[in-house]
LUMSETOR-599035 format. One line per field, with one value per residue (C-alpha): residue in three letters; x, y, z; residue number from 1. Coordinates in Angstrom, 1 decimal, padded with zeros to 4 digits, m for minus. Last residue first. Example, Ala and Ser with C-alpha at 12.3 -4.5 7.8 and 13.67 -1.06 7.14 Angstrom:
// LUMSETOR-599035
resn SER	ALA
east 013.7	012.3
north m001.1	m004.5
up 007.1	007.8
resi 2	1
This chain:
// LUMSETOR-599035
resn UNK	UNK	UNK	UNK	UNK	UNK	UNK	UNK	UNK	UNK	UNK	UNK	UNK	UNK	UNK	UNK	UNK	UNK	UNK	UNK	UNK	UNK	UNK	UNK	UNK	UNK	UNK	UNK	UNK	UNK	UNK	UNK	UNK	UNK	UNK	UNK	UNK	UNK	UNK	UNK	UNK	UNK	UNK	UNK	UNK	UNK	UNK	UNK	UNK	UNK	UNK	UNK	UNK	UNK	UNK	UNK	UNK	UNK	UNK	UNK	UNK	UNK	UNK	UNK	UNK	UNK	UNK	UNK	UNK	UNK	UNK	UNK	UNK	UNK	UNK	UNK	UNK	UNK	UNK	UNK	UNK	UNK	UNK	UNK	UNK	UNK	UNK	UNK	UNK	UNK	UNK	UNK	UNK	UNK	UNK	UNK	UNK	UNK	UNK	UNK	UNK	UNK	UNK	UNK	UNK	UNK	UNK	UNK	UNK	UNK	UNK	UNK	UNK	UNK	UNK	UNK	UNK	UNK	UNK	UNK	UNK	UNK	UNK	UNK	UNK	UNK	UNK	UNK	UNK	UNK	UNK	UNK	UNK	UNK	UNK	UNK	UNK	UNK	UNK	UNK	UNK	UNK	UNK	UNK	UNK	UNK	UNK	UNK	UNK	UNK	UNK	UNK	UNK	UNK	UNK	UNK	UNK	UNK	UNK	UNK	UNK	UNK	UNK	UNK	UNK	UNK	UNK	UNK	UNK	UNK	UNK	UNK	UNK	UNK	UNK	UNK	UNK	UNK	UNK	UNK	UNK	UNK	UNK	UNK	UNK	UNK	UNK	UNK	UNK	UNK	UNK	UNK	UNK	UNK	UNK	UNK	UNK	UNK	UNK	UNK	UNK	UNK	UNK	UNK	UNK	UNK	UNK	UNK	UNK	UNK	UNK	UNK	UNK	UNK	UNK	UNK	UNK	UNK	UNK	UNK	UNK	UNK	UNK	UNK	UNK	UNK	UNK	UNK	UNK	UNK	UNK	UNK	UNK	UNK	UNK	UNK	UNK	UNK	UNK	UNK	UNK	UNK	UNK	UNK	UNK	UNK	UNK	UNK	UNK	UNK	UNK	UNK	UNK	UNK	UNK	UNK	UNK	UNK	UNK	UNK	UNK	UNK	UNK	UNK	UNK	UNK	UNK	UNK	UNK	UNK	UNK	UNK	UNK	UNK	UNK	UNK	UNK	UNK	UNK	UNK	UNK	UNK	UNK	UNK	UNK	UNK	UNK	UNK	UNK	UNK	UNK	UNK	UNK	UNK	UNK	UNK	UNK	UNK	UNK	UNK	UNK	UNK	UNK	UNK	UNK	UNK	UNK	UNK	UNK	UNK	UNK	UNK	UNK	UNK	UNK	UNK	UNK	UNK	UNK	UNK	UNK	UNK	UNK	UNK	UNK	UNK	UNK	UNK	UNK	UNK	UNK	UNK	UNK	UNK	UNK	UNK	UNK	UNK	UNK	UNK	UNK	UNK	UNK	UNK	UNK	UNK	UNK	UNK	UNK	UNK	UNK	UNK	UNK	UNK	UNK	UNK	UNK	UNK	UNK	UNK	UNK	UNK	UNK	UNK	UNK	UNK	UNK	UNK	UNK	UNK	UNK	UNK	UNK	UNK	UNK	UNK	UNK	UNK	UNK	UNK	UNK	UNK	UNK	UNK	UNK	UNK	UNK	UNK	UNK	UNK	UNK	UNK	UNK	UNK	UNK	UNK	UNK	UNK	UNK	UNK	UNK	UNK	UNK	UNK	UNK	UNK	UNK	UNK	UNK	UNK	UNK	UNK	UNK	UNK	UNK	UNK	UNK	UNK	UNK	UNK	UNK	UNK	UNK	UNK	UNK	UNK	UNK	UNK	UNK	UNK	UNK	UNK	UNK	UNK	UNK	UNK	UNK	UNK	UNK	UNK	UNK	UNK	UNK	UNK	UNK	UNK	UNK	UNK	UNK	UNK	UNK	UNK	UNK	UNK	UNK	UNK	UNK	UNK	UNK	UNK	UNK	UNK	UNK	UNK	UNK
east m029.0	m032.5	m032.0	m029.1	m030.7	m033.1	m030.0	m027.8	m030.1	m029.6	m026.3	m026.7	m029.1	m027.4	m027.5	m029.9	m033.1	m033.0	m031.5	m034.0	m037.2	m035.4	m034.6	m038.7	m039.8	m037.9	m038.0	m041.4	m039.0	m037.0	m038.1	m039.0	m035.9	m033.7	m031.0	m032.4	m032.4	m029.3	m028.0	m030.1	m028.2	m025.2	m025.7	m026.9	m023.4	m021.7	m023.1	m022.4	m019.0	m018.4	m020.1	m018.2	m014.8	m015.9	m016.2	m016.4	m019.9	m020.9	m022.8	m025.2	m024.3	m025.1	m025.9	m029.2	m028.1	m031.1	m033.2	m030.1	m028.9	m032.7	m033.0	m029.6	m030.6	m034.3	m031.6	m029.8	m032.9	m034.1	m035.9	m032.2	m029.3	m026.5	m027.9	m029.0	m025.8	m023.7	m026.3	m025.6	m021.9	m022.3	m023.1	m020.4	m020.4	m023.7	m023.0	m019.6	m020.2	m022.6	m019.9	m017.5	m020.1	m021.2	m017.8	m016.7	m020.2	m018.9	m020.3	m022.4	m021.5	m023.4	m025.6	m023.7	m020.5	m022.4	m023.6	m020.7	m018.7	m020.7	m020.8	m017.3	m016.9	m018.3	m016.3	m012.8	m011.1	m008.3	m007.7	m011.9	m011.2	m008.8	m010.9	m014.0	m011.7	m010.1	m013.9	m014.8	m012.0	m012.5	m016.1	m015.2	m016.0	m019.1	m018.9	m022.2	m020.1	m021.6	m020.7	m016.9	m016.5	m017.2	m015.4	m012.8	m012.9	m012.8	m010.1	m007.7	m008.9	m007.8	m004.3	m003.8	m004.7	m002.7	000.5	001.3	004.1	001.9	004.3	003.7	000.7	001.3	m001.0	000.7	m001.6	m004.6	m002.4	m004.7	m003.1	m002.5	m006.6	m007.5	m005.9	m006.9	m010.6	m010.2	m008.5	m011.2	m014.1	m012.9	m012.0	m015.6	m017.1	m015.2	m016.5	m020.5	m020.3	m020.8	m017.4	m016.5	m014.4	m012.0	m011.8	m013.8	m011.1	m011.4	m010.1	m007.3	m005.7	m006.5	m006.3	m003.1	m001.6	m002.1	m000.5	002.4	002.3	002.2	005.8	006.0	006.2	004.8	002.1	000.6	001.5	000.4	m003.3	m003.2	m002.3	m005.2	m007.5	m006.2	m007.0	m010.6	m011.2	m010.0	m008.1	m009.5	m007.8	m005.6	m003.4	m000.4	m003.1	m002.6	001.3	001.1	m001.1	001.8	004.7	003.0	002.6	005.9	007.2	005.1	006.1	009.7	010.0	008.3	004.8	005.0	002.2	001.1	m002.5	m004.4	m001.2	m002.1	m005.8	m004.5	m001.5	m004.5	m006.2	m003.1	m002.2	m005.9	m005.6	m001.9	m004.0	m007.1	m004.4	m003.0	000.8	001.6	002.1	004.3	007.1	005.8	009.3	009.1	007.8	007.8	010.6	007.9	004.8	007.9	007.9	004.5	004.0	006.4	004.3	001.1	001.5	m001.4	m002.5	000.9	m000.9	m003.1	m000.3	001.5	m001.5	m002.0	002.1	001.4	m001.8	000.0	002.9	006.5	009.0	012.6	015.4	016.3	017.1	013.9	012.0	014.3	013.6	009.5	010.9	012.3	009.6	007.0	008.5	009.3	005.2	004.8	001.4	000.9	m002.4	m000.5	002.6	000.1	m001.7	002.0	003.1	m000.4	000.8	004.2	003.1	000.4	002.8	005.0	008.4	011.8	012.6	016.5	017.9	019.5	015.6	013.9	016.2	015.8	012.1	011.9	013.7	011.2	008.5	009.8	010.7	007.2	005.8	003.8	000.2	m000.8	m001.5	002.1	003.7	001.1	002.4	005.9	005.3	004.1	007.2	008.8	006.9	007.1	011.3	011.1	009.0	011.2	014.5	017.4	017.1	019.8	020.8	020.8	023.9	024.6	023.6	026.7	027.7	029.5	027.3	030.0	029.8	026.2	026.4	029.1	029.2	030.6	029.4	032.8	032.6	035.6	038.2	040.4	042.9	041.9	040.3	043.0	043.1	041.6	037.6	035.7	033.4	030.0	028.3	029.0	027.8	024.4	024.0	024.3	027.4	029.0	028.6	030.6	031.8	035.5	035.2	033.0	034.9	038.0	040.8	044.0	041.9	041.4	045.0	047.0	050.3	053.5	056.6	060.0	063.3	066.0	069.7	072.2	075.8	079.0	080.6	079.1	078.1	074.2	071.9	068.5	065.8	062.5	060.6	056.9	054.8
north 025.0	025.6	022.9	024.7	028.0	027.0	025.4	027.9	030.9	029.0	029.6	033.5	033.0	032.4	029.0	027.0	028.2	028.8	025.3	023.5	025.4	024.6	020.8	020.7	022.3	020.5	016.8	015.3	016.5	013.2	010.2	012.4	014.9	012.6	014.8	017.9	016.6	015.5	019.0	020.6	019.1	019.9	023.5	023.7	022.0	024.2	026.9	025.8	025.0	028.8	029.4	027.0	028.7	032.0	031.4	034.6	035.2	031.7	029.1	026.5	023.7	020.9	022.5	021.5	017.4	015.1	017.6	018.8	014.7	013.1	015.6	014.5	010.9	011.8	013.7	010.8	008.1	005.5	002.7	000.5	002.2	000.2	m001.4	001.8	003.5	001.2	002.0	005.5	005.3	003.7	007.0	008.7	012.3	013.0	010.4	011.5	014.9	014.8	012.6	015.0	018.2	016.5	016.1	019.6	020.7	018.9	016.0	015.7	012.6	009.5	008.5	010.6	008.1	005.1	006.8	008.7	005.3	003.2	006.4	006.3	002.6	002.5	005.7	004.3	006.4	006.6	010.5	010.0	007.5	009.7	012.9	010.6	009.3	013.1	014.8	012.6	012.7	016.5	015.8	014.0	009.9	008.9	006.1	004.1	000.9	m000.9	002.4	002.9	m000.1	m000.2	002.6	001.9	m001.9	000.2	002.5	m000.6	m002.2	001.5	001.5	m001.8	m001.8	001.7	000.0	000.6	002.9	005.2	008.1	007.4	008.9	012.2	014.7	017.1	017.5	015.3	012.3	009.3	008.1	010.8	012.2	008.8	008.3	011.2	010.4	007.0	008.9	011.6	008.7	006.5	009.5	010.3	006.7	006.7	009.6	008.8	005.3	002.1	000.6	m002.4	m005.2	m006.6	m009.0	m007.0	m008.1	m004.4	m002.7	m004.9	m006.9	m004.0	m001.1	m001.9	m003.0	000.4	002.1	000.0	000.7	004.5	004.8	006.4	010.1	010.5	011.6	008.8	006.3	008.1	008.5	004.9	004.2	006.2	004.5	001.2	001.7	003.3	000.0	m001.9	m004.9	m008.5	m010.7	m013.9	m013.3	m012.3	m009.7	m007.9	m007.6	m006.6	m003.8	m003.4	m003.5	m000.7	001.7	001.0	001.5	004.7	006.5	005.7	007.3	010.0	011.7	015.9	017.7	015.2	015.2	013.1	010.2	010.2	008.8	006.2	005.1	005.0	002.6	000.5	000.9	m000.4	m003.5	m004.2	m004.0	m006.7	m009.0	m009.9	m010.0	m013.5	m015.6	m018.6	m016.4	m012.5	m011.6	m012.7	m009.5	m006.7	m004.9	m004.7	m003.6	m000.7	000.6	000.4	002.7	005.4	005.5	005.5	008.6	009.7	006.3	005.6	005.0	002.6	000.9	000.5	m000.6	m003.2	m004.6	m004.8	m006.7	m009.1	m010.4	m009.6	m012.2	m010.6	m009.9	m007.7	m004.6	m005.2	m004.7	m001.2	000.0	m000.7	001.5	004.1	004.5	004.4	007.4	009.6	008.7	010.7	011.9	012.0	009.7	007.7	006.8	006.0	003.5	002.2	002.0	m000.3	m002.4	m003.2	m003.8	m006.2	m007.9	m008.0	m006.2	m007.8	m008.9	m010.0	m007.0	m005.7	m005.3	m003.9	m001.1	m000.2	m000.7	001.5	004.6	004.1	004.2	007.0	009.2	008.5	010.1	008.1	008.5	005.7	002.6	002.2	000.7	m001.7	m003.4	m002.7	m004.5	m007.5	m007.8	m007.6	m010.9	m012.9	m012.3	m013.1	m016.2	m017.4	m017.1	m015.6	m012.3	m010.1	m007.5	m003.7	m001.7	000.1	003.8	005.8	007.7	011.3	012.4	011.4	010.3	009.7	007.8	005.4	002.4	m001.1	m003.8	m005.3	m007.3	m006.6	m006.0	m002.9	m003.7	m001.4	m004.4	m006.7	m009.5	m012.8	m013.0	m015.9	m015.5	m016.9	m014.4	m011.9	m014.6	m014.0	m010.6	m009.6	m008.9	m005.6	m003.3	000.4	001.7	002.0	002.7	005.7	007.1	007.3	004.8	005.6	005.1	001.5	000.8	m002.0	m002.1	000.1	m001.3	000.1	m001.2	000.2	m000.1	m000.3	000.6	m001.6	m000.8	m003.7	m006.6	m005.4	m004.9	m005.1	m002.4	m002.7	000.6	001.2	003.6
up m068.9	m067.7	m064.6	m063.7	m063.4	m060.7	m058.1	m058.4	m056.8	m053.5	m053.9	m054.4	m052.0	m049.1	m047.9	m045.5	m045.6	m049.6	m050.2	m048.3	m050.5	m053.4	m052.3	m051.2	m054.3	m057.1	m055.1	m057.3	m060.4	m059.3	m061.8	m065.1	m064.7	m064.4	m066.7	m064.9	m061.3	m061.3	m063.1	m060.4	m057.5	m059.5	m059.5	m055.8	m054.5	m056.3	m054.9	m051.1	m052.1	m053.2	m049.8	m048.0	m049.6	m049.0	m045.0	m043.3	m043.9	m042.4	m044.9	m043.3	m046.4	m043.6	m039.7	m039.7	m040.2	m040.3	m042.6	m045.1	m045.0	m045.9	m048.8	m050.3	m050.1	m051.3	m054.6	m054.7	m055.1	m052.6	m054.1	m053.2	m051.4	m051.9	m055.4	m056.5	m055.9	m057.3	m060.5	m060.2	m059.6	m063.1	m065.0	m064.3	m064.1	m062.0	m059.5	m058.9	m059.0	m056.0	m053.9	m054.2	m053.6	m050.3	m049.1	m049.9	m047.3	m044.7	m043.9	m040.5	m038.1	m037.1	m040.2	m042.5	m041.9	m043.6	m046.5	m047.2	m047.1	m049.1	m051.5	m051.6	m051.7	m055.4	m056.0	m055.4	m057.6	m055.2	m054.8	m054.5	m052.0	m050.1	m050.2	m049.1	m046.1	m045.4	m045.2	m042.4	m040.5	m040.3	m039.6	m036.7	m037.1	m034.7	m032.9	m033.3	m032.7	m035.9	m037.6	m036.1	m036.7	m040.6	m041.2	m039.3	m041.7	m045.0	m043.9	m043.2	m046.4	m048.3	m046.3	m047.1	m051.0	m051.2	m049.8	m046.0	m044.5	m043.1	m044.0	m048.0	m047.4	m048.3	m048.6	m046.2	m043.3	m044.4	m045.4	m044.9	m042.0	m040.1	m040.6	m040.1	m036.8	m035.3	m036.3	m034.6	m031.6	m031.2	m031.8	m029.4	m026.9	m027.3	m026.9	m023.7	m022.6	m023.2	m021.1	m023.0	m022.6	m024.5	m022.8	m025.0	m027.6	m030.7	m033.3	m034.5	m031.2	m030.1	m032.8	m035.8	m033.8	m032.2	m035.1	m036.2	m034.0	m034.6	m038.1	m037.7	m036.5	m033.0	m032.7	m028.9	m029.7	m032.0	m029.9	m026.9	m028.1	m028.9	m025.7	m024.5	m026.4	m024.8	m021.6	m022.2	m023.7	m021.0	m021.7	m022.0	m019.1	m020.6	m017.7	m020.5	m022.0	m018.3	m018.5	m022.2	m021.2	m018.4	m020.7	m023.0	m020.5	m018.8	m022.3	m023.0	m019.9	m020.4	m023.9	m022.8	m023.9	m023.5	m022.4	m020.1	m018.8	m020.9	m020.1	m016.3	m017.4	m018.9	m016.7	m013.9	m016.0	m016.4	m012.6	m011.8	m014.3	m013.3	m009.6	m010.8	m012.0	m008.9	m008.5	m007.8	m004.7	m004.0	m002.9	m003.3	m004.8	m008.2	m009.7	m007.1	m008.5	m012.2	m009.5	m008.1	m011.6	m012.2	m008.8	m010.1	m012.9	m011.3	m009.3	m007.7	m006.7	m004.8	m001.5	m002.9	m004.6	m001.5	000.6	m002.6	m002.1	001.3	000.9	m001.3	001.1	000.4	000.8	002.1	m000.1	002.4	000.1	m001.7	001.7	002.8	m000.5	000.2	003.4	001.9	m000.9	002.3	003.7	000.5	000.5	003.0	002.8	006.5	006.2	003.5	006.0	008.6	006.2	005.1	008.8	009.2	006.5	007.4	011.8	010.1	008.1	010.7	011.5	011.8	015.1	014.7	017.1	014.0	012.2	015.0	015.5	011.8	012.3	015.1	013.2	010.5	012.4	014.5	011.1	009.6	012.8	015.3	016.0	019.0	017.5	016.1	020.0	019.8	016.0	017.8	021.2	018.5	017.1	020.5	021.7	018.6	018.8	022.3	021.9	019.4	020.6	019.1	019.7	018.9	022.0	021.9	021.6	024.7	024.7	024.6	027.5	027.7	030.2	033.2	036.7	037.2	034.1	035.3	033.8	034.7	032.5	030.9	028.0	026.2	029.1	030.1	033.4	036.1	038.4	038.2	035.4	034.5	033.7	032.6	030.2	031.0	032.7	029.6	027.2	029.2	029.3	026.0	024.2	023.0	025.8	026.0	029.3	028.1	024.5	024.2	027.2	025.4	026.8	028.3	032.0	031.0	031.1	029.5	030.7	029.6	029.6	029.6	029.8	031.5	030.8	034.0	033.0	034.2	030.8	029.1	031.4	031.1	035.2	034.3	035.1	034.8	034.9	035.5	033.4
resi 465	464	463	462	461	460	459	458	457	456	455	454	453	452	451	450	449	448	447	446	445	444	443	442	441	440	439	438	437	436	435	434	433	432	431	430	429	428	427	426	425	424	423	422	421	420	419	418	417	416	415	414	413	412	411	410	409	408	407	406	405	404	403	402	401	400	399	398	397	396	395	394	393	392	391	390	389	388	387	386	385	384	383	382	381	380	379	378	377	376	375	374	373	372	371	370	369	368	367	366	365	364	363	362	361	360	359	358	357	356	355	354	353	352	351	350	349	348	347	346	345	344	343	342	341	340	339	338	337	336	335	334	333	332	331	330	329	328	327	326	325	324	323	322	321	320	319	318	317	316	315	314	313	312	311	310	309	308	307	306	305	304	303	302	301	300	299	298	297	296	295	294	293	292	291	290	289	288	287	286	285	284	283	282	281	280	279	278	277	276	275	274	273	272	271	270	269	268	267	266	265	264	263	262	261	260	259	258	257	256	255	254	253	252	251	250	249	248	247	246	245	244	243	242	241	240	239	238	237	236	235	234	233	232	231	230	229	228	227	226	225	224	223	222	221	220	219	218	217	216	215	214	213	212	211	210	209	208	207	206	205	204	203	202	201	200	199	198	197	196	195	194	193	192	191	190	189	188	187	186	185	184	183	182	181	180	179	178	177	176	175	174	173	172	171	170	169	168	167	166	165	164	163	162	161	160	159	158	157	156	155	154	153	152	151	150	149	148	147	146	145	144	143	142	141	140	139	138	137	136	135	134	133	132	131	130	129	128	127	126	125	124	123	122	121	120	119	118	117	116	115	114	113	112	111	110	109	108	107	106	105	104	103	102	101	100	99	98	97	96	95	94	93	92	91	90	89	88	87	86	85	84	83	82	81	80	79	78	77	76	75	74	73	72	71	70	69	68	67	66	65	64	63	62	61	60	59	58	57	56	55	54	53	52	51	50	49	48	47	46	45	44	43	42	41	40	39	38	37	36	35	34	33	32	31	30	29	28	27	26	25	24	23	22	21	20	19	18	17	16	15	14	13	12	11	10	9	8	7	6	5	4	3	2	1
């Protein structure tokens, strides 16, 4: 502190004024020996001022003298070769096996000094980053790509995707950030394919089916149809799964079926599992549809015309595909056509289903009554079926499926079915007695294998009433 006096007129008293000059020593470390500029703009500033005064872009340090030192921020690149140089010190510096935290800390680094990683350097910290499972890692640094609103190239979005395999929701959602950042590139189609497949399979393992999950599910079908692709089959099964899980209204799972499924545009799978989850969700479908829970069908919000054309044409799929309907599927389309009085499609309908899947023994009985009460189901029934008779029909069903009118103890209500079934049989038989007596023995004989003989017992004393 230095004093300068000056000598004031009043009362012959000196006043002092004090002035303090800028000192380096009043400074915190951190501040005195700290760089801001690279070398060159220091050698071209002029300096004015004694040796203890502080300046900017002073270089003195003293690390022998003190361990309170900060490392000097690094300089910005500016030119070309120096930029392409570090860049590629950092794709050599990752062939030896760095941590996710080095890579990231190098990047960081990388990125203020104006040398911003490769595409090589990105793609080769995503491989590391998938070796060491950290995909918290990778997240951070695709964040770290959005955040610089830089181009991303299509093999780092795939290395991403591949890393993110086990989780292809959180990998749909960075696909949708992706969009319109790969310059004059676009998202293949072949990986909205993959996500959607893996989407797919994710959704047979959730208990509980989101609101989320089914919109990116739904947004990336949509995604793939926008390419003018055909969707996988498997794909869109298990979308139909979800809609029906998840609480959705009937119609839209419906539209599904009729644009994606019936039309016949997509690629058909021949393999065994996808023919079952075909068959689990048409047979799903059918049972919600034709109100086998509650029998109500006012839920499916269609008229009864709609709802029996839509039947009609599952029906017919499912045949031409050689999907077989469950049998609890089976048994709610006859119930709904007999509810409907539809009797002429009834026996269509039994007829076709019976080739794939084995009735249930109620099913049997409705379409036995039929024929034997009204006499023009008989003639619809000649002109479906041709030469071949009910009772041959009936014959060809207990020998194709073993399992048909095979009675359990438990089960009172099959074996009162069971006996009904017999009855009528020899009803049929009775009033036609002159065209189908040829069948007596071998439906007798069928009946006694098969169901107890109480029912089998049926079938003789109808024809002598």
């Amino acid at each position: 502190m230095e004093h300068i006096g000056g000598d004031w007129a009043e009362r012959d008293d000196t006043k002092y004024i004090s002035e303090q000059r800028p000192d380096c020593l009043t400074l915190p470390v951190s501040c005195r020996y700290r760089s801001f500029s690279s070398h060159l703009e220091a050698s071209q500033v002029r300096y004015y001022g004694s040796e203890h005064d502080f300046f900017v872009c002073k270089r003195k340090r003293f690390e022998e003298a003190t361990q309170d030192v900060e490392v000097p921020v690094s300089p910005v690149y500016t030119d070309a070769f120096k930029i392409a140089q570090h860049q590629y010190e950092t794709f050599r510096w990752m062939n030896a096996n760095r941590t996710a935290e080095e890579i990231l800390v190098r990047f960081s680094t990388d990125k203020k000094q104006g040398a911003r990683p490769t595409i090589a350097a990105l793609n080769c910290a995503i491989r590391l980053f998938r070796q060491q499972k950290r995909v918290d890692a990778m997240l951070e640094l695709a964040e770290g790509l959005l955040m610089d609103e830089r181009t991303i190239s299509v093999s780092t979005v795939q290395e991403m995707m591949t890393t993110l395999a086990d989780d292809p929701l959180r990998a749909a959602q960075l696909l949708f950030l992706f969009q319109g950042r790969m310059g004059y590139f676009t998202i293949p189609t072949h990986l909205w394919s993959t996500i959607a497949s893996l989407l797919a399979k994710k959704s047979y393992d959730l208990s509980l089916i989101t609101d989320e999950f089914l919109w990116i599910f739904e947004n990336v079908l949509e995604i793939v149809r926008s390419y003018g692709d055909s969707l996988d089959e498997t794909a869109l099964i298990a979308f139909g799964r979800c809609l029906l899980a998840s609480g959705q209204p009937l119609t839209s799972a419906i539209r599904l079926v009729q644009d994606e499924l019936l039309s016949g545009r997509n690629m058909v799978s021949r393999d065994g599992p996808s023919n079952y989850l075909l068959s689990a969700f048409l047979s799903d479908l059918l049972i919600v549809l034709c109100g086998c829970e509650d029998g109500d069908t006012s839920k499916a919000a269609m008229s009864a015309t709609d709802l029996l054309n839509f039947t009609s044409d599952v029906i017919k799929f499912s045949y031409a595909r050689k999907v077989a309907i469950t049998s609890r599927g089976f048994d709610t389309v006859i119930r709904l056509l007999d509810s409907r009085t539809c009797y002429h499609k009834m026996c269509v309908a039994f007829g076709a289903m019976s080739v794939l899947t084995t009735p249930t023994t109620v099913s049997l009985l409705r379409v036995l009554e039929v024929v034997r009460r009204f006499p023009t189901v008989t003639d619809a029934w000649q002109s479906i079926y041709g030469t071949v008779d009910v009772c041959c029909f009936v014959i060809w069903c207990l020998s194709k499926h073993k399992t048909l009118l095979s009675v359990s103890s438990q089960m009172e209500e099959e074996e009162l079915a069971s006996m009904e079934v017999g009855a009528c049989l020899g009803q049929l038989i009775a009033s036609r007695l002159d065209t189908e007596q040829r069948y007596l023995y071998e439906l007798f004989m069928l009946l006694l294998a098969r169901t107890s003989a109480c029912a089998a017992h049926c079938f003789p004393t109808s024809l002598l009433i």
